[in-house]
N, C-alpha and C positions, 0 to 999 in steps of 0.2 A: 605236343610232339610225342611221337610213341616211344616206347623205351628201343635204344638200338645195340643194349650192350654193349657201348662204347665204354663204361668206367673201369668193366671186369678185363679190359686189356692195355697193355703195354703201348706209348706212345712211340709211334715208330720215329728212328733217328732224321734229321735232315738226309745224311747221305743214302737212308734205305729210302725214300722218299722220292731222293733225284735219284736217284736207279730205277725205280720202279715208272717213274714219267718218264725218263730216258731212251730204255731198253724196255720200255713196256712189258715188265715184269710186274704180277700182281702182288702184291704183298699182302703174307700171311699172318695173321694175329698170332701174337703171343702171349697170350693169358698172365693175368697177375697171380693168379694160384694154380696148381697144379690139378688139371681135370682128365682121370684117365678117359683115353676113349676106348679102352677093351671093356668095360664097363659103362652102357648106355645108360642104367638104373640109377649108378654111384651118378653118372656125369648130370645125367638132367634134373636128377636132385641136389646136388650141389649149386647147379644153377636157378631151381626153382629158389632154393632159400635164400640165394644172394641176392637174387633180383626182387625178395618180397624184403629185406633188409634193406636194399636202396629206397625201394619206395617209402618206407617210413623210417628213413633218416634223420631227415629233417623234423624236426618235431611239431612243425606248425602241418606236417602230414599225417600226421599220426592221432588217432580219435580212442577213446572209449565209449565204452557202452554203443556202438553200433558198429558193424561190421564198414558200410560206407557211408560215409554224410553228403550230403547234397552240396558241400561246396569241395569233394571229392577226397575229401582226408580219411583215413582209413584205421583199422586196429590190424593187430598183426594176421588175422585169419582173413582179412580183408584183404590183407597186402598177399597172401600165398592165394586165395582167389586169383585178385586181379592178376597175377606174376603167372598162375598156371592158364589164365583165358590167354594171354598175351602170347603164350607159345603156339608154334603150328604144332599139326598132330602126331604124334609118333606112336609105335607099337608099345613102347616102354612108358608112355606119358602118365595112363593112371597108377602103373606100380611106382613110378616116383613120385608122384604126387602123395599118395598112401607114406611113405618111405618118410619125405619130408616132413607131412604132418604128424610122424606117429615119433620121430627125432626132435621135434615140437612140445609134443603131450611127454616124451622122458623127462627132458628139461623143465620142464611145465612142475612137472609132479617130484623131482628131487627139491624144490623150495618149497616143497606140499600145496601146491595147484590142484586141482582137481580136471582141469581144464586150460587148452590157452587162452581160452576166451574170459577166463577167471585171474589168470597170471594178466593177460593187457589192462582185467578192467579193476585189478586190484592194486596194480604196480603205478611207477613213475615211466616216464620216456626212455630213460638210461637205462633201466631194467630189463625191458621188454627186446631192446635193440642187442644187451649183453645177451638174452637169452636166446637170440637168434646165431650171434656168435658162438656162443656153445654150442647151438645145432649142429651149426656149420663144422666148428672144430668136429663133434661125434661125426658125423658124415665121412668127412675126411679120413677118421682112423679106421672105417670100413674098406679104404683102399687096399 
């Protein structure tokens, strides 16, 4: 199943729900974090990193020493890969991508990484997924 950004939103209540089937009123998401939209850069990097965090959540997802495996588990540069192919195109797509990976390589290198691909392949699970929380968090104070 593709990814549909269903987890990065709010579940909407029953009664917004029967209004929406009712009065055929579309209902609009309301994000679990705060993503500006006067900022396409901040926004689609924010969401590049969240959606390469879900995919290697789960740790029976998550690989070293190769970007992807053949039974599809991934390391964190793997996960920001697949996370940025999965997007449709946008004029901002490569400056946040750049954005993302380079909020990656800070955090990478304040635990003296040299690399993420060195932070995934030298870490544990918990580490790798803390340090995409960090991204995250630094991202965010760019708002």
């Amino acid at each position: 199943m593709p990814f549909d950004g269903s987890k990065f939103f709010v579940k909407p209540s029953v009664f917004t729900r029967m209004k929406s089937f009712f009065f055929k009123e579309p209902i609009k998401p309301e994000p679990i974090i705060d993503i500006p939209e006067d900022d396409p850069i901040i926004a689609e990097t924010m969401q590049l990193l969240l959606i390469s965090r879900k995919l290697i959540e789960d740790k029976k997802n998550w690989s070293q020493g190769n970007y992807r495996t053949s039974d599809g588990r991934m390391c964190a540069v793997g996960a920001m890969r697949k996370a940025a192919d999965s997007r449709t195109y946008s004029p901002t797509a490569q400056s946040s991508e750049l954005f993302a990976r380079q909020a990656m390589v800070i955090v990478s290198a304040n635990y003296g990484f040299d690399s993420i691909e060195s932070m995934n392949d030298r870490s544990n699970h918990r580490f790798v997924v803390k340090a995409f929380d960090e991204a995250i968090e630094k991202v965010s104070k760019e708002i």
